[in-house]
C-alpha positions in Angstrom: 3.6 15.1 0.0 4.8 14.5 3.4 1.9 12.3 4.2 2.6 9.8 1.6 6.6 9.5 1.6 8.3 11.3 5.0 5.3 10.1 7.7 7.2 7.3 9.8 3.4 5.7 10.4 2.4 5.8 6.9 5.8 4.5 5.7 5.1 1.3 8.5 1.7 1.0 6.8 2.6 0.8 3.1 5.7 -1.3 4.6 3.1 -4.1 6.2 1.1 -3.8 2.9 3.4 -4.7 0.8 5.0 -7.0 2.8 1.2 -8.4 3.2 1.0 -8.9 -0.3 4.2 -10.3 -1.1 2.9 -13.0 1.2 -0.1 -13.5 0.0 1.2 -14.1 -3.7 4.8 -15.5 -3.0 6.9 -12.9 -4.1 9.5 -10.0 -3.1 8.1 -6.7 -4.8 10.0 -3.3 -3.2 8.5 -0.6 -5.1 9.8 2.8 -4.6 8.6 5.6 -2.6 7.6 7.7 -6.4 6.2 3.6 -7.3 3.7 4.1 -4.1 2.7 7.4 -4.8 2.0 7.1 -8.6 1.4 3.9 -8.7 3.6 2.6 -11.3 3.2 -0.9 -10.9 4.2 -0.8 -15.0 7.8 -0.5 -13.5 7.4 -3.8 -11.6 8.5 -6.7 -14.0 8.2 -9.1 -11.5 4.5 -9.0 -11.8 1.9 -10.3 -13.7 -0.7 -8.2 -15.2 -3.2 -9.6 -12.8 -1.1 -8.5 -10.0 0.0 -5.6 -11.3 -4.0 -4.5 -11.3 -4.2 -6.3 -7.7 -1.3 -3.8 -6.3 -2.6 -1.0 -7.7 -6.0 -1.2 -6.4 -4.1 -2.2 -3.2 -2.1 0.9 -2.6 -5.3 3.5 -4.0 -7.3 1.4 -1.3 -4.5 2.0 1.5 -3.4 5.7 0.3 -7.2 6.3 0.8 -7.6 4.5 3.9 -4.8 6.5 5.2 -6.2 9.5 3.7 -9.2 9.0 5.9 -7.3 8.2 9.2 -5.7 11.3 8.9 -9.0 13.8 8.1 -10.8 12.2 10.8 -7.5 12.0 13.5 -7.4 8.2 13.7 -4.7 6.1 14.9 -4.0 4.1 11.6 -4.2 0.6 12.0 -2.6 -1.7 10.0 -4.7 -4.5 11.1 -7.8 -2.6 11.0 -6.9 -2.2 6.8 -6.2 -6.1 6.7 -9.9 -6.4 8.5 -11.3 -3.7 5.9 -9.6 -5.4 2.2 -10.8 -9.0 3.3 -14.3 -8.4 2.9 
């Protein structure tokens, strides 16, 4: 549990990502910590269902990604996920 809610650098990560997407599709989405980890993007009325399946596939793909930073002892980049999601 500490990896997903307490870590300072994954809580910087799912920060930028979700600040990254709000970019991307205009809006100003603050899920909760339990939203993140469960993804409960149901909870979120300010989305459509289309983004509502777009964030969800979003944080599994950076939960994983940070997941995988920490089994092989990489420094998690934030840029690096960016690089990764635009193929």
């Amino acid at each position: 549990m500490h990896t997903f809610l307490e870590c300072d650098i994954s809580i910087a990560v799912y920060s930028n990502t979700i600040k990254w997407f709000n970019d991307i599709h205009k809006l100003n989405v603050k899920p909760s910590a339990q939203q993140i980890l469960f993804n409960l993007t149901d909870e979120i009325d300010l989305l459509t269902s289309t983004q509502k399946r777009r964030l969800d596939l979003l944080l599994l793909l950076m939960k994983h990604y940070v997941y995988l930073c920490k089994v092989f002892h990489k420094y998690v980049n934030i840029s690096k996920l960016k690089t990764q999601l635009q193929i």
